[in-house]
SELUMMAR-809656 format. One record per residue (C-alpha): y, z, x. Coordinates in steps of 0.05 Angstrom, whole numbers, plus 32768, in hexadecimal, padded with zeros to 4 digits. Each point is the difference from the previous one (the first is absolute). Example, Ala and Ser with C-alpha at 12.3 -4.5 7.8 and 13.67 -1.06 7.14 Angstrom:
REM residues 2
VOVEX;7FA6;809C;80F6
VOVEX;8045;7FF3;801B
END
This chain:
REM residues 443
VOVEX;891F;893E;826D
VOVEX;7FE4;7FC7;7FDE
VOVEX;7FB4;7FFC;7FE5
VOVEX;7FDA;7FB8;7FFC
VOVEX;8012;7FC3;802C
VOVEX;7FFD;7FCF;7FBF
VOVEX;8040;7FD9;7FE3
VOVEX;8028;803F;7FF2
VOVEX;7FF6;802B;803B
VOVEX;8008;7FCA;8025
VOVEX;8041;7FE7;7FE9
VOVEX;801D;8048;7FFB
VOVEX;7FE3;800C;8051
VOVEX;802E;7FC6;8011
VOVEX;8036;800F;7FD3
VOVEX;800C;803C;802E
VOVEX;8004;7FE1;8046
VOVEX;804B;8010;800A
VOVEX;8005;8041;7FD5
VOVEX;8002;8041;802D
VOVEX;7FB8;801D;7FE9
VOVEX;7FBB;8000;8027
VOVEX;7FCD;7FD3;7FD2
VOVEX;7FBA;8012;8002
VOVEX;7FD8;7FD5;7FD1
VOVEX;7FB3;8014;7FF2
VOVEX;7FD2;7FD3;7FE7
VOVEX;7FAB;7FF3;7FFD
VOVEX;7FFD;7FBF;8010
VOVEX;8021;7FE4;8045
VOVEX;8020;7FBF;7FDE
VOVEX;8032;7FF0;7FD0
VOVEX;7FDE;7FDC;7FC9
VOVEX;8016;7FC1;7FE0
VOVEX;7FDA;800C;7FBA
VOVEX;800C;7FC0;7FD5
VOVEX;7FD8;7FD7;8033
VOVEX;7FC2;802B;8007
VOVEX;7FDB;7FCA;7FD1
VOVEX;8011;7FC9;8037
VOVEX;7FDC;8038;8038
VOVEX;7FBE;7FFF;7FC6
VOVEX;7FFC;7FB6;7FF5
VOVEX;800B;7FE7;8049
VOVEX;8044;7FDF;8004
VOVEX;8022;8037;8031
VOVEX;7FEC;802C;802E
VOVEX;800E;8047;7FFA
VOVEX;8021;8011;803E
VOVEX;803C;7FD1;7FDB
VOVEX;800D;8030;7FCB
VOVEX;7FF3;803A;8022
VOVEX;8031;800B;8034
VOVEX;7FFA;8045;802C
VOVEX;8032;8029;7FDF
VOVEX;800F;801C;804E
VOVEX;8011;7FC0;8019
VOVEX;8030;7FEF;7FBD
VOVEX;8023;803C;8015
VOVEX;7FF8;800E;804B
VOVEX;804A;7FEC;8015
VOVEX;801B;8037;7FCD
VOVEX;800A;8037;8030
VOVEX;800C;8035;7FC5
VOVEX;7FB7;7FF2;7FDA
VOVEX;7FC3;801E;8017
VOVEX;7FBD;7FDD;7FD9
VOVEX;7FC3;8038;7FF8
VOVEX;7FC1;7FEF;7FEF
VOVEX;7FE2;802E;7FCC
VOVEX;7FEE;8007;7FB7
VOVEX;8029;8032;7FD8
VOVEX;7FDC;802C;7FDF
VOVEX;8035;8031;7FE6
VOVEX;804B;8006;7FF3
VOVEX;802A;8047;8003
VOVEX;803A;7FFA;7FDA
VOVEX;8009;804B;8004
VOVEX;8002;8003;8057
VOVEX;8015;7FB0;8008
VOVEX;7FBF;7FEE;8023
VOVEX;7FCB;7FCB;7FF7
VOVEX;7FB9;8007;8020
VOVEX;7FDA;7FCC;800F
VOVEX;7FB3;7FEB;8020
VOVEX;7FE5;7FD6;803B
VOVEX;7FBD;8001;8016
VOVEX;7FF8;804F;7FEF
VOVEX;803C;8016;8019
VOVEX;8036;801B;7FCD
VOVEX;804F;7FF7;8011
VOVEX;8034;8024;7FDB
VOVEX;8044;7FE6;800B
VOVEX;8046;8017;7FE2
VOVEX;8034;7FD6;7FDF
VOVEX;8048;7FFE;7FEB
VOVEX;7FFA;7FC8;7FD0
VOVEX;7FC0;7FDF;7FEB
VOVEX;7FF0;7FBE;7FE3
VOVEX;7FC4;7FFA;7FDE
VOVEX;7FE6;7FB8;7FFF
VOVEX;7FB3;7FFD;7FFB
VOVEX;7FEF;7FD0;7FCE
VOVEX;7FC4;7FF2;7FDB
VOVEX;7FBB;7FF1;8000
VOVEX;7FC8;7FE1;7FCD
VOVEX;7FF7;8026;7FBE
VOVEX;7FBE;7FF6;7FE8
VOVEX;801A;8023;7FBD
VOVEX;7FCB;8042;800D
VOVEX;7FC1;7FD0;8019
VOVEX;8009;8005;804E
VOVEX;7FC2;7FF3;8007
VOVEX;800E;7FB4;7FE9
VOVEX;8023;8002;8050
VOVEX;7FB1;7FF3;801B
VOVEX;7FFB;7FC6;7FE0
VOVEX;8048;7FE8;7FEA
VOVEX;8033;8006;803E
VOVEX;8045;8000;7FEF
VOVEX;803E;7FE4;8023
VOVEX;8023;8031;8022
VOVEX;7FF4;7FF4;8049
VOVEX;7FE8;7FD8;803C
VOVEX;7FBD;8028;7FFB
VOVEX;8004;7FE9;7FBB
VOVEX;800D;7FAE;8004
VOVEX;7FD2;8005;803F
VOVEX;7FC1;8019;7FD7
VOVEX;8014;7FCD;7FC4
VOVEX;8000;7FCE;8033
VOVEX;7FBD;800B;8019
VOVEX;7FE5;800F;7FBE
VOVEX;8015;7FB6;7FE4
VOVEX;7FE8;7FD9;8038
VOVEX;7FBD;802A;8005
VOVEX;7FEB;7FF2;7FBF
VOVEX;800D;7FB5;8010
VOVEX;7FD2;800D;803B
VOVEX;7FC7;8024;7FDD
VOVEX;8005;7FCC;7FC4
VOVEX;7FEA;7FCD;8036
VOVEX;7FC7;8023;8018
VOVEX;7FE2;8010;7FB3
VOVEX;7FD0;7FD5;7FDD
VOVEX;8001;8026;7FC5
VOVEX;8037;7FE1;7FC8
VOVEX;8016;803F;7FE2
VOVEX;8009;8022;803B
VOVEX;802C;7FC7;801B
VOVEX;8027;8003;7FBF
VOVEX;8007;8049;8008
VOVEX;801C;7FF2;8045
VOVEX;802F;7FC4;7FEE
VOVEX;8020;8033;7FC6
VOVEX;8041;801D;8012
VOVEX;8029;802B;7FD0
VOVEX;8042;801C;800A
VOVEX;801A;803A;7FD4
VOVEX;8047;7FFD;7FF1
VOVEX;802F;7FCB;7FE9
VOVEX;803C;8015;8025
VOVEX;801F;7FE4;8034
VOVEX;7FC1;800D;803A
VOVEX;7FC9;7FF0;7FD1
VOVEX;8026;7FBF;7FEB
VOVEX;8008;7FEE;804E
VOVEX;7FB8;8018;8010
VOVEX;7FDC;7FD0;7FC9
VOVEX;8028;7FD2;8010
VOVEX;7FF4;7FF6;804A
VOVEX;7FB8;8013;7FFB
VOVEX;7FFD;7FCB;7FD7
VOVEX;801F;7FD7;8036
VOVEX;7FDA;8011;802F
VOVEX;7FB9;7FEC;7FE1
VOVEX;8020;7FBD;7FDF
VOVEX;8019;7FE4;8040
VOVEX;8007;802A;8036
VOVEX;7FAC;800B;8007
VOVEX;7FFA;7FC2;7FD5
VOVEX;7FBD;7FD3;8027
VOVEX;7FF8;803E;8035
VOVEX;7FC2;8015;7FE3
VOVEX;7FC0;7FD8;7FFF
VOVEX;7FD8;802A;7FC8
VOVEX;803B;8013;7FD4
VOVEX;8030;7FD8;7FE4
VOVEX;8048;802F;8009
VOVEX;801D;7FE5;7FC9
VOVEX;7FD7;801A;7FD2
VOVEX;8012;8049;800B
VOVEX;801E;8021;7FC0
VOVEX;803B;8029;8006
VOVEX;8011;8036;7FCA
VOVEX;803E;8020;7FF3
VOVEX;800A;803F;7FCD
VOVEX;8028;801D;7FE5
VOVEX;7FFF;803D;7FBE
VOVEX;804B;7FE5;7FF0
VOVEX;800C;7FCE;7FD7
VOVEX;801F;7FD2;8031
VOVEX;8013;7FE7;8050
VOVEX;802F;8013;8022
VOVEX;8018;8033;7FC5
VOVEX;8047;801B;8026
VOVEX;800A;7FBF;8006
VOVEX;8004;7FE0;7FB6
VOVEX;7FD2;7FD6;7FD4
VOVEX;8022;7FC5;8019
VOVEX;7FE8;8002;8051
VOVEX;7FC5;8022;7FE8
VOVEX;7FEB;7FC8;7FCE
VOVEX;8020;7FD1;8045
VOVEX;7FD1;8030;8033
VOVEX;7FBD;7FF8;7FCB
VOVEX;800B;7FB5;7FF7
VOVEX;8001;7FF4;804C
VOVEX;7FC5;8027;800D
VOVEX;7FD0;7FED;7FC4
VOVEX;8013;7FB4;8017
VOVEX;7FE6;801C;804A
VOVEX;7FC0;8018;7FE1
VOVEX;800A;8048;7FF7
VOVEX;7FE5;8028;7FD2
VOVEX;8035;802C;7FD6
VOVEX;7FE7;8037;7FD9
VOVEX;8033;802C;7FDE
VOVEX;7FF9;8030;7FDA
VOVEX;7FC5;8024;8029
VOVEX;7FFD;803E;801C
VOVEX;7FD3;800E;8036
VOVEX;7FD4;803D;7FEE
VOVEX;7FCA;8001;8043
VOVEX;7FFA;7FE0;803B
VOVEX;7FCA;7FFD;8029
VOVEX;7FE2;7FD6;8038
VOVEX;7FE1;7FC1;7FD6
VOVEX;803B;8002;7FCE
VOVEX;8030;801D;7FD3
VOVEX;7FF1;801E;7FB6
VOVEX;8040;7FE6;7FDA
VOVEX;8016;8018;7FB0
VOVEX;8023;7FC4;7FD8
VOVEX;8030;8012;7FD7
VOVEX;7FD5;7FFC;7FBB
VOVEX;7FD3;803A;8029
VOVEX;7FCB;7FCD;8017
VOVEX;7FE1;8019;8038
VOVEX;7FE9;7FCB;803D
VOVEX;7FEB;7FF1;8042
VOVEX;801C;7FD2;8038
VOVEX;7FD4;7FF7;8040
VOVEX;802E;7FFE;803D
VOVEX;7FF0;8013;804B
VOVEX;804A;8000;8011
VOVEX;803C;8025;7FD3
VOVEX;8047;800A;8016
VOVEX;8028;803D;7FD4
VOVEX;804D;7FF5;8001
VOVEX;7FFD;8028;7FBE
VOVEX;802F;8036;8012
VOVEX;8021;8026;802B
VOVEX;800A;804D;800B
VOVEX;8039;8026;8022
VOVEX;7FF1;8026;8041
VOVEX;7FE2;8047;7FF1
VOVEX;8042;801D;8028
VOVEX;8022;7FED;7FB8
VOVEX;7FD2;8031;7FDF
VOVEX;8009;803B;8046
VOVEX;8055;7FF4;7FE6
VOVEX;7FED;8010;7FBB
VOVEX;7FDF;8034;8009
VOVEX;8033;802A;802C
VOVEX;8040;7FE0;7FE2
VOVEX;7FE7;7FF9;7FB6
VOVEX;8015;7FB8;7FFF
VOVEX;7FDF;7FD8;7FC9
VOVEX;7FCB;7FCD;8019
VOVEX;7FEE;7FBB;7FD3
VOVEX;7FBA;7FF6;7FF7
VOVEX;7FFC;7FDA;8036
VOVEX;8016;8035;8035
VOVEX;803F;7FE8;8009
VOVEX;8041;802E;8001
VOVEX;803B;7FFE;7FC8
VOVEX;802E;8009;8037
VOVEX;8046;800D;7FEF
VOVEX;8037;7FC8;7FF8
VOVEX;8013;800B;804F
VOVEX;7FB2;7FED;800D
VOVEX;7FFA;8059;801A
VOVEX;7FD6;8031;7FDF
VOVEX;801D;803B;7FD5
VOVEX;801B;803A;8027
VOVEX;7FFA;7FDB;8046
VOVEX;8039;7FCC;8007
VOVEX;7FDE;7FEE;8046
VOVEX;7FBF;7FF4;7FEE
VOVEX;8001;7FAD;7FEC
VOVEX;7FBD;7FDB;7FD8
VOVEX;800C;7FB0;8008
VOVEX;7FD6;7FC2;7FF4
VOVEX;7FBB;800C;7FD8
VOVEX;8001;804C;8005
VOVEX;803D;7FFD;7FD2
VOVEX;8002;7FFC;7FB2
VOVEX;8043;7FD9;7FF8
VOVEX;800E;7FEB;7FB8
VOVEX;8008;7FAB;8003
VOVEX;7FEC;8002;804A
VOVEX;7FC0;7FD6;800E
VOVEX;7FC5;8013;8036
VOVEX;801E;7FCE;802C
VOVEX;8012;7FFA;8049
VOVEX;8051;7FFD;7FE1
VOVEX;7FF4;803E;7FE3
VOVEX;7FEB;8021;804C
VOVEX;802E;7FE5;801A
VOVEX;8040;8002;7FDB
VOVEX;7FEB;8052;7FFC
VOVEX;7FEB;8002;803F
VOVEX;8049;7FE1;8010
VOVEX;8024;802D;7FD1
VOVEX;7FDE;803F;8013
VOVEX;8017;7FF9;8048
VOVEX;8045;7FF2;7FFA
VOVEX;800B;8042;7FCC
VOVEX;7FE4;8023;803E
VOVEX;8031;7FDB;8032
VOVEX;803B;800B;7FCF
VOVEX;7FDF;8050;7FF6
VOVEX;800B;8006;8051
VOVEX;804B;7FE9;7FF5
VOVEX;8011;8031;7FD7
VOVEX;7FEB;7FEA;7FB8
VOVEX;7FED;8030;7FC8
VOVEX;7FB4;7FF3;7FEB
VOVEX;8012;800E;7FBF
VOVEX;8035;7FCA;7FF9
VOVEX;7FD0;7FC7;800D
VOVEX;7FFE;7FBE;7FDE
VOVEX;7FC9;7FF4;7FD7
VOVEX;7FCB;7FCE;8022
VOVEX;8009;7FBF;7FE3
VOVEX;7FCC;7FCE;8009
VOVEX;8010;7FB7;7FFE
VOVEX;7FCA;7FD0;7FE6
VOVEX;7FF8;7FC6;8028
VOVEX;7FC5;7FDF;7FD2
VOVEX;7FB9;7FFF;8005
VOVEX;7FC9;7FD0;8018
VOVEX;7FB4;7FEE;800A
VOVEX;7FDD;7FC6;8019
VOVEX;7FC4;7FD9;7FD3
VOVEX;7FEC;7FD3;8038
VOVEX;801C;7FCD;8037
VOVEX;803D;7FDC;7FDE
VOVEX;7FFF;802F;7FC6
VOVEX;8022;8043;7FF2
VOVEX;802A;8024;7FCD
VOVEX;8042;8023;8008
VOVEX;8029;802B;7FD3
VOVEX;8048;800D;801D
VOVEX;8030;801D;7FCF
VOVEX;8005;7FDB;7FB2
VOVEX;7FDC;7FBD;802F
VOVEX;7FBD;7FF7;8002
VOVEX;7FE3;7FC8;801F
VOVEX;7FB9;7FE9;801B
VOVEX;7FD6;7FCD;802A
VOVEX;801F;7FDC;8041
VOVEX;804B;801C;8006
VOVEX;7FDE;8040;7FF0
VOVEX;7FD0;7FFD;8037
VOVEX;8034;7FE6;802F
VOVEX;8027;8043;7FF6
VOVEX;7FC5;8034;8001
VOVEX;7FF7;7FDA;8049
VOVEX;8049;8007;8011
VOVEX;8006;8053;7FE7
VOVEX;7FC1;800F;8027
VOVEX;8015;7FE3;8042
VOVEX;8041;8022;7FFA
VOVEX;7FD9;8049;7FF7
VOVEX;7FCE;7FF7;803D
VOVEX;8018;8028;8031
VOVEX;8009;7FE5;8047
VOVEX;8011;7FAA;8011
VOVEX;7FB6;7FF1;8025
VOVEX;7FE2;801A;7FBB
VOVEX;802D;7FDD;7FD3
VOVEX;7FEF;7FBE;8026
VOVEX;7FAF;800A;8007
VOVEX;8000;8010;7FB6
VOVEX;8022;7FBE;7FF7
VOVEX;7FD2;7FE3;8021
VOVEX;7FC4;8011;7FEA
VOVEX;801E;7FF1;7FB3
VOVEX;8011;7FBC;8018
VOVEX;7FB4;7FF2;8018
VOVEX;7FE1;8029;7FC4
VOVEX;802C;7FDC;7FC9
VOVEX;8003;7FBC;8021
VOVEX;7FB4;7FEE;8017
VOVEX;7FE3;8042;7FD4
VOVEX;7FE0;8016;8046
VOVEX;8004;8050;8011
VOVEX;8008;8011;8048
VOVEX;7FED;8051;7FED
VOVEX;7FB1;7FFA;7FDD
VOVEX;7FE3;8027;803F
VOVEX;7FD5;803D;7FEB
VOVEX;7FE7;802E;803A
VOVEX;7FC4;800F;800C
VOVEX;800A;804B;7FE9
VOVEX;801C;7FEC;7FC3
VOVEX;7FBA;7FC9;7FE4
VOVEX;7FDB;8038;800B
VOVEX;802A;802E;7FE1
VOVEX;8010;7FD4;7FC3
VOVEX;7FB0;7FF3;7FF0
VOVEX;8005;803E;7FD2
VOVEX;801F;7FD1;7FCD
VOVEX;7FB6;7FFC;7FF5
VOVEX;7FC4;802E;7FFF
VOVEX;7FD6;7FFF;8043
VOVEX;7FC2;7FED;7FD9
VOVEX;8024;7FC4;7FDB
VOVEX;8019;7FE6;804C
VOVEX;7FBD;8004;801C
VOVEX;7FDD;7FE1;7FC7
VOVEX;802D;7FC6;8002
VOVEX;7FEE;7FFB;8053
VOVEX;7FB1;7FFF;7FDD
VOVEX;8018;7FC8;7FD5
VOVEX;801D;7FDC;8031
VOVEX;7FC4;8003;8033
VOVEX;7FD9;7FF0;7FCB
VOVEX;801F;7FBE;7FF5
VOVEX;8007;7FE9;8043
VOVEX;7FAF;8007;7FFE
END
């Protein structure tokens, strides 16, 4: 049994088409997720259908995989089971060998109540409501006569100077400087201020002060704001309450924030823990053993960003080199091997990257590090070769060719559902006293 459809359930689901065992794979969302791209969902350059392929039709001509809908909610290492939820009804199914490949969602570090305000990354749901959020606030900046308001609006701030916050700033910024650029007749897009902070002393930190200082320089020269050094201590709708690092307390006025602070472990790393005694980092994830299993149950696997791994990155190689390794120890386990004479999991780094904005990225692989065109031309080239399916890979292609080329973005359409779902980025009183304003004007 395998639990999440993300990089490394996914790869270990495939990994077993030929091997002799019946491959049930539970997961809560329907789709494989492509997770490095979600920015490109938020800011309008692809749709979401493009990296988020139905997990059932990945997998539909492997006649030894069954894909369940359902949310795990609990794990019996004792009686080999796993029970899981959909729409009130609870499922409890048996396995022989489990993989246990959940992944992650936003940490909020203890404030989840910065999620109202703050959306993460983490999913479609996630890059659809940033999306809708952005371009809102563009919308309800045009309709305000009142200047602070319209500032308020035109602030964006991004929290976190990794890899998703550096993409995020920079696109947003993008996006306002030429994508929206003369769309407006009241506002001027290219006026909107977009913060990014951080409470580390640098961007891009796993990557070195080198891209970092390459990262900051392209996106100060862009216009972004870079605040280091700043920890976020509130959020709320109108802003964020930030603490420099001298203990200064102060305000920023935003309508729209994006968190790609952190990220915490599934809670089925803590349900392990708690039966198996396994030790759990503070961020949820497991200290599996060297052979990626759990002490005292050789069968039960934890790969990709459930997994504590010394010198093995949150990354999609991580998932799926795991994922990979975890389902050819079973495959060798059915032949006859001893469990207990496993290899150790080795992970193989094949380098790290993150885009700053069209023509410009950075890119650590091994002792080279390198940034700006090249770079960009092979964060394009990896991320084409991980989208699952030929139609996607060539759509995606596509729509970077028209989005990098002419800065147009074929994917700014907001529903209905979701304007007037996004309008809490503001209080009902401030929306209807800018609709006064307005009237008043036009008198």
């Amino acid at each position: 049994m395998i639990i999440g459809s993300g990089f490394g359930g996914l790869t270990a689901a495939k990994r077993l088409k030929r091997a002799d065992v019946d491959v049930k794979l539970i997961a809560k969302t329907t789709h494989h997720l492509f997770q490095p791209l979600l920015y490109q969902v938020a800011t309008g350059i692809i749709a979401s259908g493009e990296i988020a392929p139905p997990t059932r039709m990945i997998l539909r001509k492997q006649k030894n995989c069954q894909v369940l809908l359902g949310d795990v909610t609990h794990i019996d290492v004792t009686n080999q089971t796993v029970t899981s939820e959909l729409l009130g009804h609870t499922y409890v199914t048996p396995y022989d060998s489990l993989i246990v490949a959940a992944g992650a969602g936003q940490s909020y570090f203890g404030n989840d109540h910065f999620a109202e305000w703050a959306p993460g990354m983490k999913s479609i749901d996630d890059a659809l409501e940033l999306r809708a959020r952005i371009l809102s606030a563009f919308e309800q900046a045009e309709r305000s006569s009142d200047p602070a308001r319209r500032e308020k609006l035109l602030t964006f701030t991004v929290v976190g100077a990794g890899p998703t916050g550096v993409e995020m700033a920079g696109q947003i910024a993008e996006l306002a400087d030429h994508t929206l650029k003369g769309a407006f007749r009241h506002i001027d897009s290219t006026t909107a201020r977009v913060i990014l902070l951080d409470a580390a002393p640098a961007v891009l930190p796993p990557m070195g002060e080198k891209l970092g200082n390459k990262a900051m320089a392209r996106l100060e020269k862009m216009g972004v704001d870079i605040q280091l050094n700043a920890m976020v201590t509130d959020v709320d709708r109108n802003g964020i309450t930030v603490k420099d690092a001298d203990g200064t307390i102060r305000r920023i006025e935003s309508a729209t924030k994006v968190w790609s602070a952190g990220v915490s472990a599934s809670p089925l790393g803590r349900d392990l823990a708690e039966q198996s005694g396994v030790e759990i980092d503070k961020a949820g994830r497991v200290v599996v053993q060297p052979d990626l299993t759990i002490p005292g149950h050789p069968n039960v696997f934890v790969v990709g960003d459930m997994a504590y791994v010394e010198g093995v990155p949150g990354q999609a190689q991580g998932a799926i080199q795991g994922g990979r390794y975890a389902a050819d120890a079973i495959k060798a386990e059915i032949k006859g091997a001893d469990p207990a004479q496993r290899e150790p999991f080795q992970y193989f780094d094949k380098g790290s990257m993150a885009t700053v904005s069209r023509f410009s990225a950075v890119a650590k692989i091994g002792p080279v590090e390198f940034g700006g065109f090249i770079a960009w031309l092979a964060w394009l080239v990896l991320h084409l070769v991980y989208l699952v399916g030929f139609r996607r890979k060539l759509t995606t292609l596509l729509s970077w060719t028209v989005t990098f080329l002419s800065t147009q973005r074929g994917n700014l359409t907001i529903t209905e559902q979701q304007a007037y779902a996004r309008t809490r980025i503001e209080s009902l009183e401030e929306i209807a006293a800018s609709v006064q304003d307005t009237q008043k004007a036009a008198v």
